[in-house]
N, C-alpha and C positions, 0 to 999 in steps of 0.2 A: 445484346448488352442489357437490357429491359428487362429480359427473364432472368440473368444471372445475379444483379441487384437486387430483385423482388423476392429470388428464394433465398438471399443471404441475409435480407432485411428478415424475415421468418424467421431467422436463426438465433436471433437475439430478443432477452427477454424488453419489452417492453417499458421505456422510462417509468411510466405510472405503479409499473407490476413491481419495480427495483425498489421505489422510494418505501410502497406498502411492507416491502421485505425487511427492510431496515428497519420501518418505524414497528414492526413487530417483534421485534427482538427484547428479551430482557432485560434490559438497557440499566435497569438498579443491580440486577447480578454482573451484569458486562461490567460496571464500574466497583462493583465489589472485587472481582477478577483482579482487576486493573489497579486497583490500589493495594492487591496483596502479590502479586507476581510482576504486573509491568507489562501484562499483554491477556487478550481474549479471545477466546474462540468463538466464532458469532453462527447464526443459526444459517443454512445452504441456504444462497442468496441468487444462485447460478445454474441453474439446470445443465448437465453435464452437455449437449446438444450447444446450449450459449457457453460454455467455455471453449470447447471445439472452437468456436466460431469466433473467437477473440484468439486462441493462442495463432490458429492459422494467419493472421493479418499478419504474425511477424516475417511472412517468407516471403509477402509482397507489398510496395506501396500503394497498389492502389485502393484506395475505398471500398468496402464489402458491405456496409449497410447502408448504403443510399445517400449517406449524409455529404458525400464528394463526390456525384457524378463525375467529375471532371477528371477524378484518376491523380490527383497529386499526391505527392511523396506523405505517405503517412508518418513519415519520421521525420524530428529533426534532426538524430545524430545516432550512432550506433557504437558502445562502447565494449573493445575486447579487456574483459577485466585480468588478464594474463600481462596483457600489456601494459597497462596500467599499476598492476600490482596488486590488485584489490582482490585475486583470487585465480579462480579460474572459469569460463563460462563468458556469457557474452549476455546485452541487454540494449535496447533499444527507447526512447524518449519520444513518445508522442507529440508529432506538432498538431499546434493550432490551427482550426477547430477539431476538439477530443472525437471521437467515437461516440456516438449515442451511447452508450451503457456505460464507459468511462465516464462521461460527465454527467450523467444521471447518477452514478454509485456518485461520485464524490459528493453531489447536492446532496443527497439521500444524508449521509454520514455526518455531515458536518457540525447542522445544528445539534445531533445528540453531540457530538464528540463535545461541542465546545462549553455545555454543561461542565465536561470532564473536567475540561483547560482551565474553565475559569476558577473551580473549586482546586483546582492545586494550585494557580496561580496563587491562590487567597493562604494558601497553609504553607507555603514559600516565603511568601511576601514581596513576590512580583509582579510586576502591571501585569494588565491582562488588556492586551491592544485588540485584539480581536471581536470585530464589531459583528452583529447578529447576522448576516449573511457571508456566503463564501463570497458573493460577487463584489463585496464589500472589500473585504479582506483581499484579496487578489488586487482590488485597482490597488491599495496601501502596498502593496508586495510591488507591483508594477512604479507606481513613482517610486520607492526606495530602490528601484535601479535591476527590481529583479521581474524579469519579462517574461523567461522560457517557459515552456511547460515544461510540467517536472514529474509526470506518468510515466512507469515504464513497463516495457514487457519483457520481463526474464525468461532466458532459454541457460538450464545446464543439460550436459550430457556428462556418459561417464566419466568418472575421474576430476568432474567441476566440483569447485565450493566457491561459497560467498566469504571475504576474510569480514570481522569484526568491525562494524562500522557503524556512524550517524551520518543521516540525511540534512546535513543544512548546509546551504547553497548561500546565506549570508547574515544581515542583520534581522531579517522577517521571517520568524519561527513558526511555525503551529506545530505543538508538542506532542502530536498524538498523530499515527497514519495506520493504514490499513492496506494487507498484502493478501488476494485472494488467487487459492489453489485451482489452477485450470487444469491439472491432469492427477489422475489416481493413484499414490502412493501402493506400491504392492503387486499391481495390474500397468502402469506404465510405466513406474522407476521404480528404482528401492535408495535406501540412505534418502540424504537430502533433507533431513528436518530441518525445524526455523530455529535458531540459535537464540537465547537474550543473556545476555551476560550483566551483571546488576554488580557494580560495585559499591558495598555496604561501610555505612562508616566504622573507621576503627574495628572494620571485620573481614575475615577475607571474602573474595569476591561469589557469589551465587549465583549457577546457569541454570537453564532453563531451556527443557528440547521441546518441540512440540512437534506431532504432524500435523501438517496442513491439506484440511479433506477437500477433495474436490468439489468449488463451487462455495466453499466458507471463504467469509474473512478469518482471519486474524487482526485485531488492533494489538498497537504495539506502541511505547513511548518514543520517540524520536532521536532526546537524549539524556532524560533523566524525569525521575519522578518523585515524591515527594515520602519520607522515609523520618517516620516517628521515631525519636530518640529519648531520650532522658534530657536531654536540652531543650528539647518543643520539636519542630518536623525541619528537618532538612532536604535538598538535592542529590536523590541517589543516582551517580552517572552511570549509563545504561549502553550500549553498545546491539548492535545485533550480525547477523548473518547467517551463514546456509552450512550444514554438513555438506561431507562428502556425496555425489551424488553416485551410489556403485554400478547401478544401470538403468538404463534406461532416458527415455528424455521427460526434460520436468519444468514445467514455464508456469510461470506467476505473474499475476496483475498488483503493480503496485500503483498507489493512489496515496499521494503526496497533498499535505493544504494548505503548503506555500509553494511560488514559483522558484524559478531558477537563475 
């Protein structure tokens, strides 16, 4: 048991090595992005060896980087999105305590993201509740009644999609999340890009395909962003999800910064 923990812990990059990745990123071009499409491609944050090693956790509960000797259920719920309606394909909800690299990415992301949040809150003209740390912002999400964690790990195979959707689980928003590619577009699926769908005022609505490289984020609006008019700036409603995926299998790390 000792040795199988020890080479899985190996497998994953490092908290300290994840935050430096992030905070290296072009974070004035990432928001330039972001305020003219509604989403960014961020620079490889995941060495393909550490995504292997994150998408494999969805086949079992137990613990692979040390952080849960104990073998408890890495999940707390598994959702068939066929059955639900939401598409096709399947995704799982990390419980509490995350993953070493799951809650290193999200601390890494936050402080830049919430620059983002706070300058569109400003051009909106809505609070901006979100206080300078995530651990902050989470106990606010936790007494507002929302507890769960809200990380998931997507698996499509062929013939799955993601339908058209936003992420908010209730009153406590954070307007900005990030979806990172664990498997190779081309070499282990094909189809399957990231959808955004942007509906523009008084215009019809504008999509947005991207692939998603193995080991990138993508940031991405939650549910809307903020869209200069001839009136001053309004809320441009935004939508996302997944093409068809035509073969192959294709799992993503998503990182949510609110709970559930």
């Amino acid at each position: 048991m000792t040795t199988t923990t020890t080479t899985a812990t190996k497998r994953h990059a490092r908290p300290g090595t994840l935050v430096r990745r992030v905070a290296a990123a072009d974070w004035t071009a990432l928001a330039g992005e972001l305020n003219t499409l509604g989403c960014a491609v961020t620079p490889r944050l995941l060495a393909p060896a550490d995504c292997r090693a994150l998408s494999a956790l969805y086949d079992g509960p137990a613990a692979v980087d040390g952080t849960d000797p104990g073998g408890r259920d890495r999940f707390r719920s598994t959702i068939d999105m066929a059955r639900h309606r939401f598409g096709s394909g399947q995704y799982r909800y990390f419980a509490d305590p995350l993953p070493g690299p799951v809650q290193a990415l999200r601390e890494a992301f936050y402080p830049h993201l919430l620059e983002i949040a706070r300058d569109w809150a400003d051009k909106v003209g809505r609070p901006a509740p979100w206080p300078d740390t995530l651990e902050e912002w989470l106990t606010m999400c936790h007494e507002a009644g929302q507890a769960k964690s809200s990380q998931i790990l997507l698996r499509y195979g062929p013939g799955d999609w993601n339908a058209l959707h936003r992420d908010i689980f209730g009153e406590m928003v954070f307007p900005l999340q990030v979806v990172i590619g664990l498997d190779e577009q081309g070499t282990d699926y094909t189809g399957g890009e990231f959808l955004l769908v942007e509906q523009r005022p008084r215009a019809q609505s504008r999509g947005t395909s991207t692939v998603l490289p193995q080991g990138h984020g993508l940031i991405f609006t939650t549910r809307d962003r903020p869209v200069r008019s001839a009136r001053g700036w309004s809320a441009g409603p935004v939508r996302h999800g997944v093409s068809t995926v035509r073969s192959g299998r294709r799992h993503s790390l998503g990182l949510v910064f609110h709970d559930a």
